[in-house]
C-alpha positions, 0 to 999 in steps of 0.5 A: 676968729669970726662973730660967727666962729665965735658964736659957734664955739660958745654954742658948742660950749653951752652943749658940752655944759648942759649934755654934762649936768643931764648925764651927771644927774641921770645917766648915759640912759636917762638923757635924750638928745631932746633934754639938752635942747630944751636946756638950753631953748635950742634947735635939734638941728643946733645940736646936732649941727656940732654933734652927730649923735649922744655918743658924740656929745657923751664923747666931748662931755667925758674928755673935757671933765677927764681933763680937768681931773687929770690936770690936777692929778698931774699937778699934785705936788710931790713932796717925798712924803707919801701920806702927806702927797696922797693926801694933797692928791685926794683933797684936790680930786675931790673939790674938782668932783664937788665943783665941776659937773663935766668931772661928776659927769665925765667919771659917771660915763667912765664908771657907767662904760659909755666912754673910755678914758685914761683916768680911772687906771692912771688915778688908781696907779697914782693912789696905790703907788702913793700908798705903796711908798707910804706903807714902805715908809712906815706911815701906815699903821699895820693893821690895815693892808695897802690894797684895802686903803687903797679902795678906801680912798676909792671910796671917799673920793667917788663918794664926793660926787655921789653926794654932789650929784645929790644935792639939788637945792640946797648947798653942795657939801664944802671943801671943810666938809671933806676934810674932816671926813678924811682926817678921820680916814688918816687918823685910822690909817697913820701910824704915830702922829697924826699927819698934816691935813693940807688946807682947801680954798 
């Protein structure tokens, strides 16, 4: 790789970044093309010699973070023990949404339908399976539905980037942080003993 082809790819990887913390922090709506450039102390023509409009940049921003959270939804060991997996998967997906702001950005272009992705339905298929095998186990309590746990887990997961989104100036929430919130989750979702809560770095 030339000095120049190298430069490039680090100008282009400098973008994607910047693009991600505007869209994570505002939206598709409320980032300019002009914003990024003045991220970054750059050229319009810069910009756009690596990407042609907004949606190009929203484009390239929304498939490296789905990526990254599809990777790891992919690596979620499967145990055979359903709870126990759902919970290693939820914890996982969380610290990757609490750290990476092109994961915080990509699923906030997903959810706002500026950009289409696998993600959202393979995610949802991969956490109502998991509760499906949990509730055919006998490891739900039967007081709650498996569509309702479901959206539960729905919920405490976008709910991490909200909170990330939120935190300029001060500390992002910790990975100790979430756990406890979702321990509470299983202790109203397990039936019997408490299941293991799977430790985070």
């Amino acid at each position: 790789m030339t000095k120049k082809t190298e430069q490039a790819a680090r100008t282009r990887s400098s973008l994607v970044l910047a693009a991600a913390d505007n869209f994570d922090r505002h939206g598709y709506d409320g980032t300019s093309l002009a914003s990024v450039c003045g991220a970054l102390g750059i050229s319009m023509g810069a910009l756009t010699f690596h990407f042609r409009s907004k949606a190009a940049l929203a484009a390239a921003v929304a498939d490296e973070g789905a990526a990254e959270l599809q990777h790891v939804r992919v690596a979620a060991p499967r145990t055979g023990r359903p709870l126990e997996d759902l919970s290693s998967l939820v914890q996982a997906v969380a610290v990757v949404l609490r750290e990476s702001v092109r994961a915080r950005s990509a699923a906030r272009l997903i959810t706002e339908g500026q950009v289409h992705s696998a993600w959202p339905s393979d995610w949802r298929d991969e956490v109502e399976e998991l509760i499906g095998l949990a509730w055919d186990a006998g490891e739900l309590t039967e007081d709650i539905r498996p569509r309702a746990a479901a959206q539960l887990v729905r919920h405490l997961v976008e709910g991490v980037a909200v909170e990330a989104r939120g935190t300029t100036g001060r500390p992002a929430p910790g990975a100790a942080d979430f756990t406890e919130v979702w321990q509470a989750a299983l202790t109203g979702l397990a039936a019997g003993p408490r299941p293991t809560t799977v430790g985070l770095p």
